[in-house]
DRENPA-3360 file (N, C-alpha, C; in nm, 2 decimals, always signed):
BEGIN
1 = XXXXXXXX = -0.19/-1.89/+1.32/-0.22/-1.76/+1.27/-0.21/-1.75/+1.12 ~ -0.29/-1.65/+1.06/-0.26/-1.67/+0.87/-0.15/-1.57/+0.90 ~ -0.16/-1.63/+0.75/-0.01/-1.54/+0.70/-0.07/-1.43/+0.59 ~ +0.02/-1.29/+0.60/-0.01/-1.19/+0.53/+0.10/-1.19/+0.39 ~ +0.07/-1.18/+0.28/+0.12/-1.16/+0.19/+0.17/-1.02/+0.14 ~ +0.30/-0.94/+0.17/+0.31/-0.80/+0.18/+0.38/-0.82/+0.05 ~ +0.32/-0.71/-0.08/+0.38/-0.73/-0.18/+0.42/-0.57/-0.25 ~ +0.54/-0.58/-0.26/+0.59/-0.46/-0.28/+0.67/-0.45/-0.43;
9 = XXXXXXXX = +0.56/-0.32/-0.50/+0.61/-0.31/-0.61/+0.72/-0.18/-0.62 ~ +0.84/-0.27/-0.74/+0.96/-0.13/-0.73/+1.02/-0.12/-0.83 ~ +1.10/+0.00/-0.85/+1.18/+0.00/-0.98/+1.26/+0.14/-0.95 ~ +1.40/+0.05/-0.97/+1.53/+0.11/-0.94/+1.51/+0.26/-0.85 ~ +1.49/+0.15/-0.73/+1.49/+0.24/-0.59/+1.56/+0.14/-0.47 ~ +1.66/+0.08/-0.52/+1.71/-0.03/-0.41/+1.71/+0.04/-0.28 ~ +1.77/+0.17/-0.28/+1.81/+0.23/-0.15/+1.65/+0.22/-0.04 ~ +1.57/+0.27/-0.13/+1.45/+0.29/-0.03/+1.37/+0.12/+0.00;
17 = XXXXXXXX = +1.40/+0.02/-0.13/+1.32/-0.13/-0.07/+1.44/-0.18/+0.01 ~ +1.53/-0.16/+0.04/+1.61/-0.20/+0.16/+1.59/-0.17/+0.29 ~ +1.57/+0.01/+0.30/+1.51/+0.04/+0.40/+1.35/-0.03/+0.43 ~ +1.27/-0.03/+0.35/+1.12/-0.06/+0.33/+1.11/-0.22/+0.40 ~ +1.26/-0.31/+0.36/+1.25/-0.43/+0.41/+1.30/-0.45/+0.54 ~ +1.35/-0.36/+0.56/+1.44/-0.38/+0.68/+1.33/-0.36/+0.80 ~ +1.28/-0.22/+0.77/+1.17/-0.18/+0.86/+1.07/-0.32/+0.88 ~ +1.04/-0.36/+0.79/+0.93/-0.45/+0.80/+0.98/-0.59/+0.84;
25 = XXXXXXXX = +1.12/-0.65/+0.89/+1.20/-0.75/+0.93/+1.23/-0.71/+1.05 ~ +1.20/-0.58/+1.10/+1.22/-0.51/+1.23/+1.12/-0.49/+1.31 ~ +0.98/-0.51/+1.26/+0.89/-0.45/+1.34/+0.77/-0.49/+1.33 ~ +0.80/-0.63/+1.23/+0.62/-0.71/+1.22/+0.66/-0.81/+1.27 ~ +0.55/-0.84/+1.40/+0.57/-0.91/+1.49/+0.41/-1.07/+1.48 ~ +0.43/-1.06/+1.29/+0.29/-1.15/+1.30/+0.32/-1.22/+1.19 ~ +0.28/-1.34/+1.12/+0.33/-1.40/+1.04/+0.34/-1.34/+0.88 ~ +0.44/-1.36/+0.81/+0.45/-1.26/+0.70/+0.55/-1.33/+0.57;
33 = XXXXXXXX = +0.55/-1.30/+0.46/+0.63/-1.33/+0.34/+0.59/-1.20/+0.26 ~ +0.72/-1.17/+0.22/+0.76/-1.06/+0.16/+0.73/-1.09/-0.08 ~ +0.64/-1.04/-0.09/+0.69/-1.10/-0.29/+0.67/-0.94/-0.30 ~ +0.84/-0.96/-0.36/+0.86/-0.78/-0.43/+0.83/-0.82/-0.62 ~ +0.79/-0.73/-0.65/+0.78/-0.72/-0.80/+0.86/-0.65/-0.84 ~ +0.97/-0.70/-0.91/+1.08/-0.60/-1.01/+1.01/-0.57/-1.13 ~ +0.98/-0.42/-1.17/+0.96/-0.36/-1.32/+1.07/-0.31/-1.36 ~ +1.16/-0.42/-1.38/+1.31/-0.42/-1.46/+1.38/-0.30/-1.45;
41 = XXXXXXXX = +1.41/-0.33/-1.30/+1.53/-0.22/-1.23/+1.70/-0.24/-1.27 ~ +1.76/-0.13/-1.30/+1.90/-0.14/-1.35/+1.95/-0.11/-1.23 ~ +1.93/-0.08/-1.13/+2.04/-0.08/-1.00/+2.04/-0.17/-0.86 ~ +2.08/-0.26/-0.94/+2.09/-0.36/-0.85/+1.97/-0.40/-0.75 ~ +1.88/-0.37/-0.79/+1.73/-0.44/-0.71/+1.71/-0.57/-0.74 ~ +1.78/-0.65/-0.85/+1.72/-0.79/-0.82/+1.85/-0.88/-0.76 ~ +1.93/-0.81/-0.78/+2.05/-0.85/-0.67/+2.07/-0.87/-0.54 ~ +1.99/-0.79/-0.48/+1.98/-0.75/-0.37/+1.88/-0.81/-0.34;
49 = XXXXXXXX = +1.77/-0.88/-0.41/+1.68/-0.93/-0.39/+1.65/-1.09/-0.33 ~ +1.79/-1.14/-0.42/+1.79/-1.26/-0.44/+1.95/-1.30/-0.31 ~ +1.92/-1.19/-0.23/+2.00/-1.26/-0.16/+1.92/-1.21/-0.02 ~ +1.76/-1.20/-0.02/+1.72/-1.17/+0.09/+1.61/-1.31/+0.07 ~ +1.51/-1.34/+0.20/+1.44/-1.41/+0.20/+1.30/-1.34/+0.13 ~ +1.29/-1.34/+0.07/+1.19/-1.25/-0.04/+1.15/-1.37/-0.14 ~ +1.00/-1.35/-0.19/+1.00/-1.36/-0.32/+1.02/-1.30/-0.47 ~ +1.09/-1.32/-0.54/+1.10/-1.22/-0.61/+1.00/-1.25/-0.78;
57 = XXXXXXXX = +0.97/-1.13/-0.81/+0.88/-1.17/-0.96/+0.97/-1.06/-1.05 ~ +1.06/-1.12/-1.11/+1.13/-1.03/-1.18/+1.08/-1.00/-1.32 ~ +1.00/-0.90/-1.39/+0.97/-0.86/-1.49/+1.07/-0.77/-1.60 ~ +1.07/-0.81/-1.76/+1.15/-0.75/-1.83/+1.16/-0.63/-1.83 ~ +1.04/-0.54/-1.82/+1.04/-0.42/-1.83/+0.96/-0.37/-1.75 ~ +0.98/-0.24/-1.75/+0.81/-0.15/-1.66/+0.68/-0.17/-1.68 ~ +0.60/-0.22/-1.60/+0.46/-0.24/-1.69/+0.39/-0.17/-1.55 ~ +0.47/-0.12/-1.47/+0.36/+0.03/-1.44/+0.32/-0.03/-1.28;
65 = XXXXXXXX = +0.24/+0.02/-1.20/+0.23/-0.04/-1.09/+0.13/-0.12/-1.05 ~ -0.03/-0.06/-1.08/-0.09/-0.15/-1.12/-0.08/-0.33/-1.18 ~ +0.00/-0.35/-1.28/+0.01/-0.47/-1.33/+0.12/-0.52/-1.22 ~ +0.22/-0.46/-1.21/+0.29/-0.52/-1.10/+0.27/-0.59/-0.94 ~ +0.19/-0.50/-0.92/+0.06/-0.54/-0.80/+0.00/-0.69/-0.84 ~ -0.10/-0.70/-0.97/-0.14/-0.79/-1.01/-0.03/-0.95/-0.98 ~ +0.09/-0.90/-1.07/+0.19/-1.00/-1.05/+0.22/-1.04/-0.91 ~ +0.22/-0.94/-0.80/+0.23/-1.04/-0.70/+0.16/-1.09/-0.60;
73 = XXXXXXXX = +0.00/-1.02/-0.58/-0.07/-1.09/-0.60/-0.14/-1.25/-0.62 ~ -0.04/-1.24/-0.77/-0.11/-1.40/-0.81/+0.02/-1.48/-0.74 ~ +0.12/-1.43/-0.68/+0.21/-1.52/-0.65/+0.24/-1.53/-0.50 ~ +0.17/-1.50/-0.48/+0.12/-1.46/-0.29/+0.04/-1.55/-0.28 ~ +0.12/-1.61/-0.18/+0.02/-1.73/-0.06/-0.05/-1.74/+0.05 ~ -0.08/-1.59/+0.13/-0.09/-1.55/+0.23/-0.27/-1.55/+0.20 ~ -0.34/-1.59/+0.32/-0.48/-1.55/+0.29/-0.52/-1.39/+0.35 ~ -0.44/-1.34/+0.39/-0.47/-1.17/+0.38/-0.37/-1.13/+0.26;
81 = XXXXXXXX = -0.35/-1.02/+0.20/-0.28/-0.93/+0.13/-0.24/-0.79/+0.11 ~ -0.12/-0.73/+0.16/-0.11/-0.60/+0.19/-0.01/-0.54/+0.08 ~ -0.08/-0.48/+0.00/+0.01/-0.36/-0.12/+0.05/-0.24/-0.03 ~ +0.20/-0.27/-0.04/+0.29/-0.13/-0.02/+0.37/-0.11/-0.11 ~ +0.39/+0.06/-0.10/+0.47/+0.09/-0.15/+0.61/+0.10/-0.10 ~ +0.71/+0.05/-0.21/+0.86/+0.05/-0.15/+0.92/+0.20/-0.09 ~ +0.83/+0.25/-0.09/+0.89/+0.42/-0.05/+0.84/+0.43/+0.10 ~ +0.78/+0.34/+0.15/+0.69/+0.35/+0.26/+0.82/+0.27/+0.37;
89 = XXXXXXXX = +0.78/+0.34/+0.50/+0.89/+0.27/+0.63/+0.77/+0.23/+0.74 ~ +0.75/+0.10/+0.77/+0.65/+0.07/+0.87/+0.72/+0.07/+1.02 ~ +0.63/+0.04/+1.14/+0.68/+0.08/+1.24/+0.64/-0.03/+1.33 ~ +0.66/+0.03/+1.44/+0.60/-0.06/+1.56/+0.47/-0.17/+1.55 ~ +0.42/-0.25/+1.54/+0.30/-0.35/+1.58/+0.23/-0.30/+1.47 ~ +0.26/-0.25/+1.38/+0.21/-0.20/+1.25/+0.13/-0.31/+1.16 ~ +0.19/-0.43/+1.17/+0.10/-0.53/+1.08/-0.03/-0.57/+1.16 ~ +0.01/-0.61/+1.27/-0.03/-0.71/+1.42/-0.21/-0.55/+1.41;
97 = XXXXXXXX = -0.15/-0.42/+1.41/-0.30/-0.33/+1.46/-0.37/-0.33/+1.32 ~ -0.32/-0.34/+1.21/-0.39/-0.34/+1.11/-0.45/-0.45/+1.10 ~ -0.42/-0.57/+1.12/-0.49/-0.69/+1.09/-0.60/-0.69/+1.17 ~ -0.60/-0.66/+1.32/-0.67/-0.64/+1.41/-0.82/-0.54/+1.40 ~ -0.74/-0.48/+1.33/-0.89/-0.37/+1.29/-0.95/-0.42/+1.16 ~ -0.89/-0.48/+1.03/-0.91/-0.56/+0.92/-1.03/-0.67/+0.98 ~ -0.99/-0.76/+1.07/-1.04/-0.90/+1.12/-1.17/-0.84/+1.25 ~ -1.20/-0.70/+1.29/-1.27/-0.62/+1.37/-1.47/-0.69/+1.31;
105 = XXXXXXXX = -1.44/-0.75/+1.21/-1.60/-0.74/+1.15/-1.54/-0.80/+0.98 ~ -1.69/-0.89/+0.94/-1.68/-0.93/+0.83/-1.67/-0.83/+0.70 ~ -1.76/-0.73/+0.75/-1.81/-0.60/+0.65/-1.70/-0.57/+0.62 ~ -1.58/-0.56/+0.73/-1.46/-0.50/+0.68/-1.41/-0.52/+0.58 ~ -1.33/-0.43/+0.43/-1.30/-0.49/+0.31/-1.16/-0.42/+0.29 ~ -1.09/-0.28/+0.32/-0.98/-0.29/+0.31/-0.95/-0.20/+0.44 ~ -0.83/-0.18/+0.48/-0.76/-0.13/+0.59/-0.64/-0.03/+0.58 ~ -0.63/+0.06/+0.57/-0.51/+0.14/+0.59/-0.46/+0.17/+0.72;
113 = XXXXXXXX = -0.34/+0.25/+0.69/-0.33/+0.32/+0.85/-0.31/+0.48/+0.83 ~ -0.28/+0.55/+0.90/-0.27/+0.68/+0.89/-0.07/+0.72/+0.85 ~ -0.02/+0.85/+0.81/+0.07/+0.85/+0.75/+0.11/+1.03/+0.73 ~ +0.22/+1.04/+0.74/+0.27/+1.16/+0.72/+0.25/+1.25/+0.55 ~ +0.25/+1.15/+0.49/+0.19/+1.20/+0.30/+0.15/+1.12/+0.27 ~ +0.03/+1.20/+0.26/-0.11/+1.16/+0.17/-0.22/+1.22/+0.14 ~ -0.28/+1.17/+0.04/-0.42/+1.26/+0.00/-0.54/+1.19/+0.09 ~ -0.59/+1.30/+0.15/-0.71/+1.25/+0.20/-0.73/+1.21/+0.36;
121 = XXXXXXXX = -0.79/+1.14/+0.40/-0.81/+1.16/+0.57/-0.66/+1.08/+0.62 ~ -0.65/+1.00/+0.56/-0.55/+0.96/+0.63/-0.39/+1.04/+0.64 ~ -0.39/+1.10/+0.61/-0.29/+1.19/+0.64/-0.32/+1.27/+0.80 ~ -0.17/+1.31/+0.85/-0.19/+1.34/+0.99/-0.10/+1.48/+1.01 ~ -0.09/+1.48/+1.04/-0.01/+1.62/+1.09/+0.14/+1.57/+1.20 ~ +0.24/+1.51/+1.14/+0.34/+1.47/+1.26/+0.44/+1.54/+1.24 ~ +0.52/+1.57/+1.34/+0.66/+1.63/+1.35/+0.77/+1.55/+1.38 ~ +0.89/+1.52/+1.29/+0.96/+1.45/+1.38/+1.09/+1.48/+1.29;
129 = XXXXXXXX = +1.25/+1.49/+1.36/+1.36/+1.51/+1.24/+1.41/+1.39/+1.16 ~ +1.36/+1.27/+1.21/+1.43/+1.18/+1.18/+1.40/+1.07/+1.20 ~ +1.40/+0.92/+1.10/+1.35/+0.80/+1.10/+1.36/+0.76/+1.28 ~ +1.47/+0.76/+1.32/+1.44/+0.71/+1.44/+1.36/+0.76/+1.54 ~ +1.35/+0.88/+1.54/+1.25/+1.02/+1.60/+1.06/+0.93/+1.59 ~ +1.11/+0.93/+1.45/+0.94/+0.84/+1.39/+0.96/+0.73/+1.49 ~ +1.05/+0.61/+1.48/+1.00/+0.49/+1.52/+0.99/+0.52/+1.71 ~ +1.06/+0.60/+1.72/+1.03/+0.59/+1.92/+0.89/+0.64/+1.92;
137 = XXXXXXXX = +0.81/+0.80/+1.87/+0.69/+0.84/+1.84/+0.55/+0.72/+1.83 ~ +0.58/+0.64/+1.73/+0.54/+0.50/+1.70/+0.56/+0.41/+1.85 ~ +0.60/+0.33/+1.89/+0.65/+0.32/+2.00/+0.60/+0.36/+2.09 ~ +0.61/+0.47/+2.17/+0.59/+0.53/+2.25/+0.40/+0.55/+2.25 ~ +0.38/+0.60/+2.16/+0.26/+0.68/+2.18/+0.15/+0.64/+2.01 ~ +0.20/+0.69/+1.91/+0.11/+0.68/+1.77/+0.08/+0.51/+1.74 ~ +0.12/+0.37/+1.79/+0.07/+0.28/+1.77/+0.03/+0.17/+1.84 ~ -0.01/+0.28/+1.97/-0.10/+0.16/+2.07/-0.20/+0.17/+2.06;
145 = XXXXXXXX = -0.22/+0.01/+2.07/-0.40/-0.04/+2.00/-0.52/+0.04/+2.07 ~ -0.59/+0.08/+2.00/-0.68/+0.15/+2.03/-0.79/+0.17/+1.91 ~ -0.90/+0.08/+1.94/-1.07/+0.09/+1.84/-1.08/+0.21/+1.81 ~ -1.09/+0.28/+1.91/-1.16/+0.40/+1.95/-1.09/+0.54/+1.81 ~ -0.99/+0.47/+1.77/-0.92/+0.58/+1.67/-0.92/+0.50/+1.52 ~ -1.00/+0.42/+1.52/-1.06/+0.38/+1.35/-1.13/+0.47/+1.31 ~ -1.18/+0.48/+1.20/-1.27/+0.53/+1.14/-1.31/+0.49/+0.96 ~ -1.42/+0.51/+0.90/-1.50/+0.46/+0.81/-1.43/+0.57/+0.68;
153 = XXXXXXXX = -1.40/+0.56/+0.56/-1.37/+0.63/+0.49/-1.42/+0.57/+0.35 ~ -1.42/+0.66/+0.23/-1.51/+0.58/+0.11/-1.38/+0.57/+0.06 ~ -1.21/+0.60/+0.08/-1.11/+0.53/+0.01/-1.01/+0.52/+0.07 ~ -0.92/+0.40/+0.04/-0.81/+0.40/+0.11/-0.68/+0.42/+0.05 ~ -0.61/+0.50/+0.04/-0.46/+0.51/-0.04/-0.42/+0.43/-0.05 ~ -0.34/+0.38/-0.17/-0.27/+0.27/-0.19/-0.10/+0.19/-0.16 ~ -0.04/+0.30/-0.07/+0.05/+0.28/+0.00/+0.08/+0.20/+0.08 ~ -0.03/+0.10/+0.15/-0.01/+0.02/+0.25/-0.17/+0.01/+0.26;
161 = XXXXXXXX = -0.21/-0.13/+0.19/-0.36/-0.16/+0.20/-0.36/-0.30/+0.22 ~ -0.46/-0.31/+0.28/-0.48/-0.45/+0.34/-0.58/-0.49/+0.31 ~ -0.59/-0.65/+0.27/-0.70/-0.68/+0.29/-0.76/-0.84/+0.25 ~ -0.82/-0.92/+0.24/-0.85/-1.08/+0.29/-0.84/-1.10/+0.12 ~ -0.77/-1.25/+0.09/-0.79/-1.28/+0.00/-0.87/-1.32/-0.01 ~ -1.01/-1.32/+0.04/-1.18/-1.35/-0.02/-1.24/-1.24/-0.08 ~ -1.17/-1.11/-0.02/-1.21/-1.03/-0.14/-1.16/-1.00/-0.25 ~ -1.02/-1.04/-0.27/-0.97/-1.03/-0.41/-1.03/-1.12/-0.48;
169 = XXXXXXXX = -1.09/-1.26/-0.41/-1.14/-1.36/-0.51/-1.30/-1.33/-0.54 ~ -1.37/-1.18/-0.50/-1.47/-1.18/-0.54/-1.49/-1.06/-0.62 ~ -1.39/-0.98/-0.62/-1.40/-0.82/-0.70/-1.28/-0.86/-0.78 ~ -1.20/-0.92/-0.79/-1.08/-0.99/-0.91/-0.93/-0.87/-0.87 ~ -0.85/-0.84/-0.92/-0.72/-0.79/-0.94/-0.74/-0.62/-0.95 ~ -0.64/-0.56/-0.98/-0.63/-0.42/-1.00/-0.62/-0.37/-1.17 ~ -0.71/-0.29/-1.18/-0.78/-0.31/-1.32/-0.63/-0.20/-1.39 ~ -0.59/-0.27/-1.49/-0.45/-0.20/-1.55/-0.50/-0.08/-1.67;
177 = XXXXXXXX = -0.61/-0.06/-1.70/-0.60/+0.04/-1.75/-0.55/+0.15/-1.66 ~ -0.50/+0.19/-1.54/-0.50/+0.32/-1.51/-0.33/+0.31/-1.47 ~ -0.27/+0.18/-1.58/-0.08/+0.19/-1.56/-0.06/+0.31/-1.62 ~ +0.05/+0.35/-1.57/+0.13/+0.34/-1.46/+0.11/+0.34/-1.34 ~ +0.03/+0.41/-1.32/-0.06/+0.40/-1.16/-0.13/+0.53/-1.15 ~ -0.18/+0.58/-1.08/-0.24/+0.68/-1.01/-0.45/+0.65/-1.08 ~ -0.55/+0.62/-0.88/-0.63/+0.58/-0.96/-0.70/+0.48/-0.94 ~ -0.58/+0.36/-0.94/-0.66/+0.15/-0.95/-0.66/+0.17/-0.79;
185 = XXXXXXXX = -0.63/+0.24/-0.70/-0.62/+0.22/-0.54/-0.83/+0.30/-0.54 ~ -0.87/+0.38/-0.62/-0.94/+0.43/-0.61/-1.07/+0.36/-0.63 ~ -1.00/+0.27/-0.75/-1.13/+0.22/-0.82/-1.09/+0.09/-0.72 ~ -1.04/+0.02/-0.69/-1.04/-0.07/-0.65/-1.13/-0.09/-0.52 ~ -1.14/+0.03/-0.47/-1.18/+0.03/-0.32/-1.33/+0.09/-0.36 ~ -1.37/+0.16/-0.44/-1.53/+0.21/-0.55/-1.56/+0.04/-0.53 ~ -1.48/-0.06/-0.61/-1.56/-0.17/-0.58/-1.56/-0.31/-0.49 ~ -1.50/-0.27/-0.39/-1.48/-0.30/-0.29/-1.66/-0.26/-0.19;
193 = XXXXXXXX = -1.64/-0.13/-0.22/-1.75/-0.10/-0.15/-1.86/-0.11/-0.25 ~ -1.93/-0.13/-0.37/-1.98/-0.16/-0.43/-2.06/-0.37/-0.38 ~ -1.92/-0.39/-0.35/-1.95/-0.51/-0.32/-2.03/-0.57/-0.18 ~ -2.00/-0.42/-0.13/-2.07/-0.43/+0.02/-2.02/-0.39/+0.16 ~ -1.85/-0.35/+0.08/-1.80/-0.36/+0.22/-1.76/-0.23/+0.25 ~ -1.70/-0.25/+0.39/-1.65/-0.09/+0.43/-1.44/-0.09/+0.46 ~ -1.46/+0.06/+0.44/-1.30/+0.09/+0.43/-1.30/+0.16/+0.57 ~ -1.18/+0.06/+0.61/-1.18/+0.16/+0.74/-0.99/+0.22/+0.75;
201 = XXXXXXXX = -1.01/+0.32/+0.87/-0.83/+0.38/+0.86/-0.81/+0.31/+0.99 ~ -0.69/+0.26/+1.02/-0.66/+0.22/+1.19/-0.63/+0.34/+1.17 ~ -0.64/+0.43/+1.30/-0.58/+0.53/+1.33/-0.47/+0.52/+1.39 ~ -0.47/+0.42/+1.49/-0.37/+0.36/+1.57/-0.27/+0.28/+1.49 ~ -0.28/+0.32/+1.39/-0.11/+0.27/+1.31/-0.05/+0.35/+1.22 ~ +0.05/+0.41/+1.21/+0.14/+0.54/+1.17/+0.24/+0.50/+1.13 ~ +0.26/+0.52/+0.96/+0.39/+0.43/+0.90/+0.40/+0.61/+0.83 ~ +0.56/+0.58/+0.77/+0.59/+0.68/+0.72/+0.60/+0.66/+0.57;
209 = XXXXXXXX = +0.58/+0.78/+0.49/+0.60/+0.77/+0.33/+0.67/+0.85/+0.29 ~ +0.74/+0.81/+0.23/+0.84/+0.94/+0.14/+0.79/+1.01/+0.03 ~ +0.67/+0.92/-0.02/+0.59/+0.99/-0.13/+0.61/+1.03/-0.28 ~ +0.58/+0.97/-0.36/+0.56/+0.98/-0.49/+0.71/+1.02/-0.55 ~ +0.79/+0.92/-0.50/+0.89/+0.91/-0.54/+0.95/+0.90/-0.72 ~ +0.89/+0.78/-0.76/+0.90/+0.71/-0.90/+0.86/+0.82/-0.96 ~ +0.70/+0.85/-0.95/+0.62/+0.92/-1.03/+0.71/+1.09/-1.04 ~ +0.78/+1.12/-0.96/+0.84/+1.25/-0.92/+0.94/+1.27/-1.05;
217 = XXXXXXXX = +1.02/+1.18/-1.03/+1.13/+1.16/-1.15/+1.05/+1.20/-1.25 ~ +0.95/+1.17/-1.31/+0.95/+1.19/-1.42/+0.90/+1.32/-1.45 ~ +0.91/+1.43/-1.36/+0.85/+1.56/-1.36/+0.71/+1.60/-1.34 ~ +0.72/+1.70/-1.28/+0.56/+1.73/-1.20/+0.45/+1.77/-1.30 ~ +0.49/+1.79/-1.44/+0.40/+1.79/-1.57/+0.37/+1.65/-1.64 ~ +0.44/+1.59/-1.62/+0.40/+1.44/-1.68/+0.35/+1.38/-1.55 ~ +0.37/+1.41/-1.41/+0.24/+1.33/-1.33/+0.16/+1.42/-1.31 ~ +0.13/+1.52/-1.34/+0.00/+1.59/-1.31/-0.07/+1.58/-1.47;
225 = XXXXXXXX = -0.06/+1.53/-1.54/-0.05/+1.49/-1.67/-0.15/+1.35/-1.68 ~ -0.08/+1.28/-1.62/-0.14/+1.11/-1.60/-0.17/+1.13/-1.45 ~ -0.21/+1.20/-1.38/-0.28/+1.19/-1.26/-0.47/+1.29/-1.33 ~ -0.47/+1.35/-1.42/-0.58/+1.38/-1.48/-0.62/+1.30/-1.61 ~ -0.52/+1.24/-1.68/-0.59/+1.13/-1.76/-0.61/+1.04/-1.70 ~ -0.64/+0.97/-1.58/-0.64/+0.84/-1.53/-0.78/+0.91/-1.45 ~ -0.78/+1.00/-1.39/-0.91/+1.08/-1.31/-0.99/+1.02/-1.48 ~ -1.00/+1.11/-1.53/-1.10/+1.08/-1.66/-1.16/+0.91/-1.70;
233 = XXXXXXXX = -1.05/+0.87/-1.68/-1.05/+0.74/-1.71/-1.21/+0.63/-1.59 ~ -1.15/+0.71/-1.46/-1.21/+0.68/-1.38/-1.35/+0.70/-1.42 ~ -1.37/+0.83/-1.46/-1.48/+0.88/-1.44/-1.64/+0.80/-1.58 ~ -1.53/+0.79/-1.67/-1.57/+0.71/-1.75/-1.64/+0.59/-1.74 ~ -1.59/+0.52/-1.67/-1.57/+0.37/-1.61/-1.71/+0.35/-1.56 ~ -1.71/+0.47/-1.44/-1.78/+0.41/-1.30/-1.93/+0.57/-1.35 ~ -1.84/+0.64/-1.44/-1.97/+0.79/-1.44/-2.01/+0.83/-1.29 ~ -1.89/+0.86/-1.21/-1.91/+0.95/-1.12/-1.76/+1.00/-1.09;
241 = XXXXXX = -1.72/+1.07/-0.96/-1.61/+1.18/-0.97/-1.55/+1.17/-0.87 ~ -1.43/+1.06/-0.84/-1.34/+1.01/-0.75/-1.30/+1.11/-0.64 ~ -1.33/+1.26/-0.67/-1.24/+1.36/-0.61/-1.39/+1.38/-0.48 ~ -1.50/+1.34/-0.53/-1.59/+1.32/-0.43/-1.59/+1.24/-0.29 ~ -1.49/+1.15/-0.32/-1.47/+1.01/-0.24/-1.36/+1.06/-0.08 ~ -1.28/+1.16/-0.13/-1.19/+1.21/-0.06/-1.23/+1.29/+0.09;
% end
């Protein structure tokens, strides 16, 4: 079976890529290697790193999320590839249904799953009080395989995206003009499908996000701030209007 390359970019959020790792040492039941990108975290994230079975790409400083992506990426061995975010908690058969719907057809080009926050279809409507509440939900009922709950979408969030390293070797890396992030998930999948292919959601796979964690910190005027300069940026680029894609 190939191996998936799950590469998770972070910065000084140890609490949450412990949980993030743990979940995914708990619940992926298909072959896998972990390369986290450190954007030069002061609280003990690379400590913690270097004493798990991880790869680690430890960077001097913040260079945003996009480039950090890039970096692991190029150090990922896996012939699939899945960018998550360290804020994210995966669940039950969560890698094993996404690959399954990924590997469903050649056209296929990236994969998400559905999720409690997010912009756009893939967001769902769930109730639950508590991580373990989620994983029995998952379990029980939200992550049995089932075709029948895919669907076709013009973009996939960049939370947990999947997808073959034949297409990273024909559309190239995550374009770093739009560091710190908010944006390259957008454009990336614009050429993705440009290239010919389709974005599909498993429906049948349900991971949790905590959501815009990083970007939070820095106040909801400075990311609504660089969440419309980076729109612009988009629009420039490709001369059409990302909010259409949604």
């Amino acid at each position: 079976m190939s191996l998936t390359s799950i590469i998770i970019p972070t910065y000084n959020e140890v609490m949450l890529l412990r949980e993030c790792i743990h979940a995914i040492e708990t619940y992926t039941d298909t072959p896998y290697e972990i390369v986290v990108v450190d954007n030069g975290s002061t609280d003990g994230t690379v400590e913690y790193c270097l004493k798990k079975p991880v790869t680690l790409v430890s960077l001097a400083g913040n260079r945003g999320f996009p480039a950090a992506c890039n970096f692991g990426l190029k150090a990922a061995s896996g012939s699939e590839l899945l960018l998550l975010n360290n804020d994210v908690v995966v669940s039950h058969s969560w890698l094993a249904n996404l690959r399954r719907c990924l590997h469903s057809s050649e056209t296929v080009g990236i994969v998400g799953p559905r999720t409690n926050y997010a912009s756009g279809r893939q967001q769902m409507d769930l109730s639950y009080g508590s991580l373990p509440e989620f994983q029995e939900m998952a379990l029980s009922s939200l992550n049995k395989p089932d075709p029948g709950k895919w669907f076709e979408v013009n973009r996939i969030v960049g939370l947990c995206f999947l997808f073959r390293r034949e297409l990273m070797e024909r559309i190239g890396l995550l374009d770093e003009r739009f560091s710190p992030g908010h944006y390259e998930d957008d454009d990336y999948c614009y050429r993705a499908r440009l290239a010919g292919y389709r974005l599909l959601v498993a429906g049948d796979t349900v991971v949790h996000h905590h959501g815009s964690v990083s970007f939070r910190k820095q106040g909801q005027n400075r990311m609504d701030e660089l969440v419309e300069s980076n729109y612009h940026k988009f629009v420039e680029k490709w001369g059409v209007d990302p909010r259409s894609f949604i």
